[in-house]
C-alpha positions, 0 to 999 in steps of 0.5 A: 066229652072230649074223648072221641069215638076211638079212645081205647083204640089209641090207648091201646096202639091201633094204627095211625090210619084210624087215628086220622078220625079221633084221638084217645087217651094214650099214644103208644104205638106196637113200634115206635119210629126208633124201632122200640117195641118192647120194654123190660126190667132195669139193667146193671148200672154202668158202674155196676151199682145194683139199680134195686138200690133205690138211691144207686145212680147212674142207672140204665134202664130199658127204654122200648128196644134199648136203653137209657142211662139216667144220671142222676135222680131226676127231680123234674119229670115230665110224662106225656103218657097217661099210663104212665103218670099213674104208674109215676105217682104209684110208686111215690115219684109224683114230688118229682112230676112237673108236667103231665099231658093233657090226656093225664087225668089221674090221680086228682092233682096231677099237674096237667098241662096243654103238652100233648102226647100225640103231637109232642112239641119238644120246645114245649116240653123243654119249657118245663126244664126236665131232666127226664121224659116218660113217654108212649111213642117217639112221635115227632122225633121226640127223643133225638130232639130231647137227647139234644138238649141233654134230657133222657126220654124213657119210651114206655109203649103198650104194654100188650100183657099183665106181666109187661105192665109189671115190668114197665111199673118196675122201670119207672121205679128204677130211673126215679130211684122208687125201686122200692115203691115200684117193687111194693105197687108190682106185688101188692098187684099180683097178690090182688090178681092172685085173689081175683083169680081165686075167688072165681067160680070154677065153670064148665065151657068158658065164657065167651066175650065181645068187646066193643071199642067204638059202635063201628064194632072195632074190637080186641083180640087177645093178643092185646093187653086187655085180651090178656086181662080177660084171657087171664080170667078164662073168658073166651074173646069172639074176635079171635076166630074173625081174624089172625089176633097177632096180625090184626089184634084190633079187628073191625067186626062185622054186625053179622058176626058178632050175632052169629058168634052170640057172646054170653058177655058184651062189653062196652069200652065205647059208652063214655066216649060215644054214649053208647048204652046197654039199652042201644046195643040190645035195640039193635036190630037182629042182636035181641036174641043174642045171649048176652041181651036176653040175659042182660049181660050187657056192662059199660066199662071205664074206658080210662081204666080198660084202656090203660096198662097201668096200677088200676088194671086190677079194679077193671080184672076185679070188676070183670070178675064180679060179672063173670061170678053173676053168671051162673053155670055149671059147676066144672067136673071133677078132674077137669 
């Protein structure tokens, strides 16, 4: 496999001292070295054009903690984030995508290359004569680089909530002049969220959780993006209580704890990178009494999709649901 034993870690902004060990299939980072953490909706247009004209240029958009002017409709994209290339093809800019990473993988056909998102070469990236960047993280000085040569670099970090992804999804949009796409992509995700959510079964005390992103029992808090996916379907996350989650949203978990806190749910992010399978994990020693082993409650997830914060989180919420609803519990009281 050419995914290592940290994959979701890295999609997910785990700090680079783990990194040291393996890589992953995104490189965002909570901060990026121009001091970017966040990214929001796209702004009025210099010349005040409305950006929610799909075909209004120029146009600024939020760029991790600042912004970014796009001059022109840009018809050489490269992206150097996998979240990112979904998102792009999405929401219809993918005739405009010359040059994916070689960590993209989807949709089928993407034009991948050997450029890399964790160690981006900017001559590399300038061989594919772009006239705008996606990117996670501005590693390498990747940005100033770009910027002298005139080429824009979006900075898209982890996203670390639903409501974020949307937003990110809407900026893409808004520099590729796909406002419309972006805008069809977000609502048709909330309105499956919205069923999702509705279609689950209204239970007593919440269902508690350990997700797994390595067998060394790294795990999430729920103040990462896939903690607020499973927040947002009433599970309860064990790893809160181990730790401060804003602190440390990616705790190492002790073997000890995890039996102790016995989650009804195990959830494996660690099976495609590690092989690492429902049978192994009940096999440990000390974990056969657990809850979630005696009731075989043990799933494998697709670590692509759980540890990517773009338009297919909603097949890993709906797939999530499908296990909460196979749990039976008691029905929540009236009133409550």
């Amino acid at each position: 496999m050419r995914r290592s034993a940290l994959t979701a870690l890295t999609a997910l902004g785990l700090p680079t001292l783990l990194l040291a060990a393996c890589g992953g299939t995104d490189t965002p980072s909570d901060t990026a070295t121009d001091g970017s953490t966040a990214t929001g909706a796209a702004q009025a247009s210099p010349d005040g054009a409305d950006p929610a004209d799909a075909g209004a240029f120029p146009v600024t958009v939020a760029s991790g903690d600042g912004e970014i002017t796009v001059d022109t409709r840009p018809e050489a994209v490269v992206s150097l984030s996998p979240t990112a290339t979904e998102s792009l093809f999405a929401v219809g800019a993918g005739d405009q995508v010359v040059a994916v990473d070689d960590q993209s993988d989807f949709p089928a056909g993407v034009p991948a290359t050997e450029l890399s998102g964790y160690e981006p070469n900017v001559e590399a990236v300038l061989g594919y004569s772009p006239d705008l960047v996606v990117a996670s993280d501005d590693t390498n000085d990747l940005v100033a680089g770009l910027a002298a040569a005139g080429v824009p670099t979006l900075l898209l970090p982890a996203a670390t909530t639903v409501d974020e992804a949307y937003d990110q999804i809407e900026v893409i949009g808004a520099a590729t002049g796909n406002v419309g796409g972006a805008a069809e992509v977000v609502a048709g995700m909330q309105a499956d969220v919205d069923e999702i959510l509705e279609g689950l079964p209204r239970t007593g005390e919440p269902l508690t959780y350990y997700h797994e992103l390595d067998p060394t029992y790294f795990s999430v808090t729920s103040e990462t993006f896939i903690g607020d996916v499973y927040s947002r379907l009433g599970l309860q996350n064990i790893a809160d209580a181990a730790t401060d989650p804003a602190a440390d949203p990616y705790p190492q978990l002790s073997e000890e704890f995890i039996v102790t806190a016995d989650p009804d749910l195990i959830l494996l992010a660690d099976a495609q990178c590690c092989g690492v399978t429902p049978e192994q994990v009940a096999a440990r020693p000390g974990w056969s009494g657990m809850t979630a082993v005696v009731e075989g409650r043990i799933h494998a997830v697709d670590e692509d999709v759980a540890s990517r914060w773009g338009p297919r989180v909603v097949e890993f919420m709906g797939d999530v649901a499908e296990l909460v609803a196979a749990v039976e519990q008691p029905a929540a009281q009236p009133g409550r």
